[in-house]
N, C-alpha and C positions, 0 to 999 in steps of 0.2 A: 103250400101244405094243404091238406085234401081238409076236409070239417067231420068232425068226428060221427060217426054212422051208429045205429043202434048194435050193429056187430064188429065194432071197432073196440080192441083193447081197453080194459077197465082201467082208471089210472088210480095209482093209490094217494088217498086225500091224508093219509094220516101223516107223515112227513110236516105236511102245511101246516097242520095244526097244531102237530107238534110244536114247531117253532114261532107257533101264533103265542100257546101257551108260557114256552120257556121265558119269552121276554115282557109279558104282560100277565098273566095269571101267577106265575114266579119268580118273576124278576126277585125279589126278596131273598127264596131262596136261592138263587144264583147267584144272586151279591156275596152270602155268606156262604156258598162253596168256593168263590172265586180267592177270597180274602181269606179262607182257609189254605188252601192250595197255596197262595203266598206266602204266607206264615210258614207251611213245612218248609215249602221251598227256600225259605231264609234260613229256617234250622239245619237242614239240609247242607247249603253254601257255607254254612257258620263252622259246623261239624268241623273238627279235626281230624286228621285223615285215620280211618279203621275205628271211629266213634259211630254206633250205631244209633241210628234218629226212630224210635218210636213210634214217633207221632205221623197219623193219617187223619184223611179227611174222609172215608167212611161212610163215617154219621150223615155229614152232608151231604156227600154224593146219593147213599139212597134217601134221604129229605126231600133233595131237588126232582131225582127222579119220581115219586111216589107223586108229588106236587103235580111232575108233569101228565103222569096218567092218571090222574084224579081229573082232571083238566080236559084231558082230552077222550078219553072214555063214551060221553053221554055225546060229546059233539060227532064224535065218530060214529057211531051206534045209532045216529039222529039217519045219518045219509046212507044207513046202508039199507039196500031195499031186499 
C-alpha cells in the first residue's frame, strides 16, 4: 500500500471519534439506552397479540446521541485545518 501523499484523499476522522466518544465519554449514556431498549423489548415480547406497546426509547436515544456530539465536536474542529 503506497504512504499517503499531500494530494492523496482526505480521510474522515470523525467515525473514530466517534466511537472513541460512544464508549468512553458516554458509556453512561449508552448503558441507559441499551437497558431501555430491553425493557421495551420485553414489553414488546410480553404484549398479547394486537396489544399496542407505547413505550419508546426516544428520550434516550437523542440523550446518547447529543452526549455523543458534544463529545466529539471540539475534537473534530481541533484537526480540521
Amino acid at each position: 500500500k503506497k504512504s499517503p501523499t499531500p494530494m492523496s484523499d482526505p480521510v474522515d476522522v470523525k467515525p473514530k471519534i466517534e466511537e472513541e466518544c460512544k464508549h468512553h465519554h458516554c458509556a453512561k449514556a449508552y448503558k441507559e439506552l441499551e437497558a431501555c431498549t430491553e425493557r421495551v423489548n420485553k414489553l414488546i415480547a410480553e404484549a398479547k397479540p394486537g396489544q399496542e406497546v407505547s413505550a419508546n426509547c426516544t428520550g434516550q436515544y437523542f440523550e446518547f446521541w447529543h452526549c455523543v456530539d458534544h463529545c466529539t465536536a471540539p475534537k473534530l474542529f481541533a484537526q480540521l485545518k
